[in-house]
C-alpha positions in Angstrom: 17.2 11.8 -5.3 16.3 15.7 -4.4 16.0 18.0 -7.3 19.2 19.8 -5.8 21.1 16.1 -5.9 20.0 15.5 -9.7 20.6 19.6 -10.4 24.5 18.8 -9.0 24.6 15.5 -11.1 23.8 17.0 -14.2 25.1 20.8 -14.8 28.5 22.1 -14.8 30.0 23.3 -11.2 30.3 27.0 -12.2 27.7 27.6 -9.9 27.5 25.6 -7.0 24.6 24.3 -5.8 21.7 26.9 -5.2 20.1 26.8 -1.5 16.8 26.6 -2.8 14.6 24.8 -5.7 11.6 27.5 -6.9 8.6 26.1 -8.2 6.9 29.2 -8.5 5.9 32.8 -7.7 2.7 35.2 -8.2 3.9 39.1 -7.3 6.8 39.2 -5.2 6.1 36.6 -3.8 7.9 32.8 -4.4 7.6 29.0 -3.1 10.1 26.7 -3.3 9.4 23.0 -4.1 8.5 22.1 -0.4 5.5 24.9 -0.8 7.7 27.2 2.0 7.0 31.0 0.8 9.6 33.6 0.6 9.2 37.4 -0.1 11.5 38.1 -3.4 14.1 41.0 -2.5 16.8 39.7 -5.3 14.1 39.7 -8.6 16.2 37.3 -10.1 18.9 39.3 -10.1 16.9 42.8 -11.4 15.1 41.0 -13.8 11.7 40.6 -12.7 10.8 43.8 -12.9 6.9 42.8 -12.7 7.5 40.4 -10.5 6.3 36.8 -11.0 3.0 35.6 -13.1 2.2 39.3 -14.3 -1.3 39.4 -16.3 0.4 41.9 -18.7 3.5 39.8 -19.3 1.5 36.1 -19.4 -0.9 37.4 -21.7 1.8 39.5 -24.2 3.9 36.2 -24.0 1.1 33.7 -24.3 -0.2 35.8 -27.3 3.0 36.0 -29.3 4.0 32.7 -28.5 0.6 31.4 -30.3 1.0 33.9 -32.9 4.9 33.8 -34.4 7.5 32.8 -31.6 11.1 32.7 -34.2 11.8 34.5 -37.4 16.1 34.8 -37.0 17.4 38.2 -38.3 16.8 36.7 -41.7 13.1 38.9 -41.5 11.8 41.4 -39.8 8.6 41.1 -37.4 6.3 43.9 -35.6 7.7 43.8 -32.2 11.0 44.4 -32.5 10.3 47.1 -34.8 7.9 48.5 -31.8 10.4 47.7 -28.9 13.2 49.4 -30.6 10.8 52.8 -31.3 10.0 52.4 -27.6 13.2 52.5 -26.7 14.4 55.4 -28.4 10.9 57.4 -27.9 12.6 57.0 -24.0 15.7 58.1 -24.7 14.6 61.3 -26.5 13.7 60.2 -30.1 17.2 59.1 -31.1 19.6 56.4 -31.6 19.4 53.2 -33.2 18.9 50.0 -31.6 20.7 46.4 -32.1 19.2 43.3 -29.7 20.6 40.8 -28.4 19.4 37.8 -25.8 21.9 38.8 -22.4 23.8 41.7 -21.0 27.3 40.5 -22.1 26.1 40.0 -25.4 24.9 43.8 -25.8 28.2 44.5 -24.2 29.7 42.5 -26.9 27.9 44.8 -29.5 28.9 48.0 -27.9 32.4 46.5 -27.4 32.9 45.7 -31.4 31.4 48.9 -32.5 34.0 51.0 -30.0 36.7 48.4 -31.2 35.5 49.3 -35.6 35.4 53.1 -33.8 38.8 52.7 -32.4 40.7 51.2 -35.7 39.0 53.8 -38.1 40.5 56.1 -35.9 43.9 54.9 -35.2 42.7 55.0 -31.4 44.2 51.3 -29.3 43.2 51.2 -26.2 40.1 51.4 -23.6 39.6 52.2 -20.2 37.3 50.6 -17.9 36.8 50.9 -13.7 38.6 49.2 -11.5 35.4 46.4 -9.8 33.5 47.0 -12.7 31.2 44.2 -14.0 30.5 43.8 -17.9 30.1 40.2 -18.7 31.7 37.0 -18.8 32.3 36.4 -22.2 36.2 37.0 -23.3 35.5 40.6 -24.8 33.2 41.9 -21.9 35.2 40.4 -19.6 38.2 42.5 -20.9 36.4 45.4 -19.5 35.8 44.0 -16.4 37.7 45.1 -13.4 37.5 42.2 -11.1 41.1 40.3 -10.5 39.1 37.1 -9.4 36.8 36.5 -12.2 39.0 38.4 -15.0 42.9 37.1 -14.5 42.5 33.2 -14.8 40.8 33.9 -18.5 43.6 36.2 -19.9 45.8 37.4 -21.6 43.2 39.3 -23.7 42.7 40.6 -26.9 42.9 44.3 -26.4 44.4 46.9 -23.8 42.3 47.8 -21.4 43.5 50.3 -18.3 41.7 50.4 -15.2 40.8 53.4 -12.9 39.1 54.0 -9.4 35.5 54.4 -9.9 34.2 57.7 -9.2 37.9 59.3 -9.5 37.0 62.1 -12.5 40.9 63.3 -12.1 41.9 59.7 -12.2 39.7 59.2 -15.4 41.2 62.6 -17.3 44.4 61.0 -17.0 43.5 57.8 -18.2 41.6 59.1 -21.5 43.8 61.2 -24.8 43.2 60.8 -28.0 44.5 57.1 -28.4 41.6 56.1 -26.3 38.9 54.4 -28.2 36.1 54.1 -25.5 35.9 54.5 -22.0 33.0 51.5 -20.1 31.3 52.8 -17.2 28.3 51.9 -15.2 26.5 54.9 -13.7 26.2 52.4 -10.4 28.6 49.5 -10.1 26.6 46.6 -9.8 28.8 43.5 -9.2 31.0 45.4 -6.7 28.2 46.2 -4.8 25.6 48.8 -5.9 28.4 51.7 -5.5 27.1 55.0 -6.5 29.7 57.2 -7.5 30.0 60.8 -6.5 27.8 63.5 -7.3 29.0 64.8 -11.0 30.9 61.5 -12.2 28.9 60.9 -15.0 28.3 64.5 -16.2 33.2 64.6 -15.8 33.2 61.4 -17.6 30.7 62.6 -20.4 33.2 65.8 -21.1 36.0 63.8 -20.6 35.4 61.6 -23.6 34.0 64.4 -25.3 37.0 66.4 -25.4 39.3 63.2 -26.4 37.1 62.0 -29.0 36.6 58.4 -27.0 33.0 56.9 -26.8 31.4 56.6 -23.6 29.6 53.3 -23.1 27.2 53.3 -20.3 26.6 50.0 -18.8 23.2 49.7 -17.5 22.4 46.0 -17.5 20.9 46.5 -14.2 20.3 50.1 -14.0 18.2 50.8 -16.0 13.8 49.8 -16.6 13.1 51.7 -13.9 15.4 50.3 -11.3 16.6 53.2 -10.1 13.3 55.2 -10.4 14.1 56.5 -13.9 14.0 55.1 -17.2 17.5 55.4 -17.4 20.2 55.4 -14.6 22.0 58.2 -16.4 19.1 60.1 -16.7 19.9 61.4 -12.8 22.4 63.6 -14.3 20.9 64.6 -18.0 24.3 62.7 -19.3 23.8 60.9 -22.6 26.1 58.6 -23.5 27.7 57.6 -27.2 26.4 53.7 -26.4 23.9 52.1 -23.8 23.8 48.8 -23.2 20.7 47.2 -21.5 19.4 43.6 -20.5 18.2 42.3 -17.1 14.8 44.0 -16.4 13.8 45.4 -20.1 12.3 41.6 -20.7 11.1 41.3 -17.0 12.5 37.2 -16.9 12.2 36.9 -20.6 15.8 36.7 -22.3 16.9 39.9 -24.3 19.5 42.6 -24.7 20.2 45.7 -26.5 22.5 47.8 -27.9 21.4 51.9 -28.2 24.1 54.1 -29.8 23.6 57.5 -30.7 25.2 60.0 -32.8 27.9 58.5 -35.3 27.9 55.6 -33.1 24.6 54.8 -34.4 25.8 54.1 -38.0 29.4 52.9 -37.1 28.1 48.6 -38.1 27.8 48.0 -41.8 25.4 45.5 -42.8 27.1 41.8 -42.2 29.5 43.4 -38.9 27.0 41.9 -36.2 24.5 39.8 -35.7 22.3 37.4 -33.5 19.9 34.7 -34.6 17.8 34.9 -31.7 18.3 38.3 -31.0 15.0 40.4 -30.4 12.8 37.6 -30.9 9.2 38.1 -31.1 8.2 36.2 -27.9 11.4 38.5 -26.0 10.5 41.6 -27.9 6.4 40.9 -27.0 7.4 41.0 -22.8 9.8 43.8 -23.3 6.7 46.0 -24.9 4.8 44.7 -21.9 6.9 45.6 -19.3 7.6 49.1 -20.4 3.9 49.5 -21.1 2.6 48.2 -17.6 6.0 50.6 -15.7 4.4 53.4 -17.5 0.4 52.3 -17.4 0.8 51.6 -13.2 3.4 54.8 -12.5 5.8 52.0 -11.3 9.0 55.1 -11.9 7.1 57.5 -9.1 6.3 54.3 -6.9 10.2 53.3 -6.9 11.5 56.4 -6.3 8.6 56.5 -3.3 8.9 52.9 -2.0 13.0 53.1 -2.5 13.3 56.2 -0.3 10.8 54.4 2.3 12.7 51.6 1.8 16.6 52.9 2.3 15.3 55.4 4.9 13.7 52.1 7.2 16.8 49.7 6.8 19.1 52.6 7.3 17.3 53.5 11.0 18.0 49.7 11.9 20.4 49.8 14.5 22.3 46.8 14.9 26.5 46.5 15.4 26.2 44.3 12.2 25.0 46.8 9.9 26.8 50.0 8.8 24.1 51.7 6.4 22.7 51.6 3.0 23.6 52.6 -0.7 22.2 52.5 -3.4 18.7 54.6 -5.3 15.6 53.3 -6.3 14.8 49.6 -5.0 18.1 48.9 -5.9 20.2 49.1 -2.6 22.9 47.1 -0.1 23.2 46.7 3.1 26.6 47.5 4.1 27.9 45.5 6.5 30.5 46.0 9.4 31.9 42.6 9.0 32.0 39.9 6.1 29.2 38.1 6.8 27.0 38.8 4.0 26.6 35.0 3.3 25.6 34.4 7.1 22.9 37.3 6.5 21.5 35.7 3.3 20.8 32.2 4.8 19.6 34.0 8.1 17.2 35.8 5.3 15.8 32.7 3.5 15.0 31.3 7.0 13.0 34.1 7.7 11.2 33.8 4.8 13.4 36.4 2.1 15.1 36.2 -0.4 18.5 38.0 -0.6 21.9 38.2 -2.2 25.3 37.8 -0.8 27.2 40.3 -3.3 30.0 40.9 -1.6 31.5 39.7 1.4 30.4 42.7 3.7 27.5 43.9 0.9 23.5 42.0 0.6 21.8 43.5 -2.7 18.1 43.8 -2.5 16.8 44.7 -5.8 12.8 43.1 -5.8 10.7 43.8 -8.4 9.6 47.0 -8.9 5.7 46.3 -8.0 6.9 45.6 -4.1 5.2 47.0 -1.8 5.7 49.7 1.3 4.0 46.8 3.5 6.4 44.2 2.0 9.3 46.3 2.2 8.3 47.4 5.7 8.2 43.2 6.6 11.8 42.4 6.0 12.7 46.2 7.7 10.7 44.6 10.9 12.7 41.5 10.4 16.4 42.4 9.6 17.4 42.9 13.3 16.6 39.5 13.9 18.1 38.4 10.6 21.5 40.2 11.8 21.3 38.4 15.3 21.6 35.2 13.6 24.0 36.6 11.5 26.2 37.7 14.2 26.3 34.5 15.9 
C-alpha cells in the first residue's frame, strides 16, 4: 500500500488526498518519496520562511530541544521572554505579547480581547471583509468572509457585518460607536493575495479611531518579512490596536501571537486566556532564529529585490492564460484569464514546482524568503510551458 493509500485510510477527509508525499528538503528545494525534486514556490503555505534544513533553525531547535523542550504557562522560560522583547523591539518598543501555537488561535486571542473590549463598552457588534480569511475555529471563523467555508458552521455567536475589501466609504458606514472591532488583513490571503488600494489601511486606522472600535490586523501570512517588511502594515506607517501573527514567525515550527498595544495591551486579567503549549521553548527557540538569521542575512532588502524581479519577470510572460500579477514581496498570484488554476498547479509539479491553486483563476507563490533570483528566474523560464499544458 502507497503512503498516499495508508495517508487516505487513516486521516479524516477534510483534506483530500495531497498529490505528493515529501520526504525532505534542504533550501528551497524538496523531494518527494520517489527522490523526484521540486523547487518550493508555496513554503508550506508562508511558513518556511528559511526554507527547509536551515543551519540557524536545526541548531536553535536541536539545542532547545536538548536543553528544556515543555514548561506549560504554569512557569516562565528564557525564550519566550526573548521572542516577545523581539517582537515588540520590531514593532517600535511597545505592546504586549500573548502566544499561541496557530493563526486562528492568535485570532482567537485578539477575538476575546475585542469581544471583553466590546462588553466593557456596551459596543455588540464587529465588522470583518467580505473574502477575508481568519481561521477555522468557530470564533475566527465568525470573522471570516467566505460563504463556502463559513455558512455550513453557523449560526454564530456574535454579529459580525461584512464589507467590500478595500471600500474605505463602505467601511465608514459600517463602523459607529456600537462597533467593537473592525478584522482586516492588510493583503487578503485566502481570497487571493488581494492588495487593497493605496490608503486603505491608513482610512481604516482613522476610521476606528474616530468610533472608538479596535482595529485588528491580520497578518498570519503577511508578516516575517513576507512582504519585504517586518510588518505588512508597516507599508503605510498604520499601527494597529491588535496584530495577530503565525505562519512564518516559527519558519515550520508551530506558534502564534497576539500583539496589542495601547489599552488593548492590558484589556486580559490574569485567568481570561491561556494556552498550555503556547510559546513553547522549542517554538519560541526557532522563532528567535528566524528573526535573527532575516535580519543577520538582509533577507527584508533581498525580498523586496528578488519580489520586484520576480513580479516584474512573470508579469512580462505573455501567454492568453495569464492576465498579470498581484501581490508585494515573494508573496504574489498569478491571475489567471480562466479558472484553471488547478490545471496550472499539476502542470507545475510536473515541471518540477511546487505551487498553489488558491483560487479558481488565482496560483499563490509565496517560497521561502532565501529563494533565489536564479530560482525565481527557472520557474519565469518555465511558466509558458506550464500554461500550455494548462490550456489544453
Amino acid at each position: 500500500m502507497s503512503l498516499r493509500e495508508r495517508f487516505e485510510a487513516a486521516f479524516m477527509p477534510n483534506y483530500g488526498v495531497p498529490p505528493v508525499a515529501l520526504a525532505r528538503g534542504e533550501g528551497c528545494t524538496v523531494w518527494d518519496a520517489d527522490g523526484n525534486a521540486y523547487l518550493d514556490l508555496i513554503g508550506g503555505i508562508a511558513v518556511s520562511s528559511l526554507g527547509h534544513a536551515h543551519p540557524a533553525l536545526v541548531e536553535a531547535v536541536s539545542r532547545q530541544v536538548a536543553t528544556i523542550a515543555h514548561t506549560s504557562n504554569l512557569f516562565l522560560h528564557e525564550p519566550e521572554v526573548l521572542l516577545a522583547e523581539r517582537l515588540i523591539g520590531l514593532l517600535g518598543g511597545q505592546g504586549r505579547v500573548f502566544f499561541a501555537n496557530s493563526g486562528t488561535e492568535a485570532n482567537e486571542c485578539a477575538f476575546k480581547l475585542a469581544l471583553k473590549h466590546g462588553k466593557a463598552n456596551g459596543r455588540t457588534y464587529f465588522v470583518a471583509a467580505e473574502n477575508g480569511f481568519h481561521g477555522r475555529t468557530i470564533g475566527a471563523l465568525s470573522l471570516t468572509g467566505k460563504a463556502a467555508i463559513r455558512d455550513q458552521f453557523g449560526p454564530f455567536p456574535v454579529d459580525v457585518r461584512f464589507v467590500p475589501y478595500g471600500d474605505a466609504d463602505a467601511l465608514k458606514n459600517a463602523v459607529t460607536d456600537e462597533c467593537a472591532a473592525v478584522f482586516l488583513e492588510p493583503t487578503q490571503g485566502e481570497a487571493g493575495v488581494v492588495p487593497p488600494p493605496d490608503g486603505y489601511f491608513a482610512a481604516a486606522r482613522e476610521i476606528c479611531t474616530a468610533a472608538g472600535a479596535l482595529l485588528v490586523a491580520d497578518e498570519i501570512q503577511s508578516a516575517i518579512g513576507r512582504t519585504g517588511h517586518w510588518f505588512a502594515h508597516q507599508h503605510e506607517g498604520v499601527l494597529p490596536d491588535v496584530l495577530t501573527l503565525a505562519k512564518g514567525l516559527g519558519g515550520g515550527l508551530p506558534i502564534g501571537a497576539c500583539v496589542g498595544f495601547g489599552p488593548a495591551a492590558t484589556i486580559f486579567a490574569k485567568g481570561d486566556h491561556g494556552s498550555t503549549f503556547g510559546g513553547n521553548p522549542v517554538s519560541a527557540a526557532a522563532a528567535l532564529a528566524v528573526l535573527d538569521t532575516i535580519e543577520a542575512d538582509g533577507l527584508l532588502e533581498h525580498v523586496r529585490t528578488v519580489g520586484a524581479e520576480f513580479a516584474a519577470g512573470l508579469a512580462a510572460v505573455g501567454h492568453p492564460l495569464l492576465g498579470g500579477v498581484r501581490g508585494r514581496g515573494l508573496w504574489l498570484a498569478l491571475v489567471l484569464t480562466a479558472d484553471r488554476s488547478a490545471q496550472v498547479q499539476q502542470a507545475a509539479q510536473r515541471a518540477g514546482f511546487l505551487v498553489n491553486a488558491l483560487q479558481p483563476d488565482a496560483v499563490r507563490l509565496a517560497p521561502p524568503l532565501i529563494i533565489t533570483s536564479e530560482q525565481a528566474a527557472a520557474f519565469t523560464a518555465a511558466l509558458p510551458a506550464i500554461l500550455d499544458e494548462a490550456s489544453a
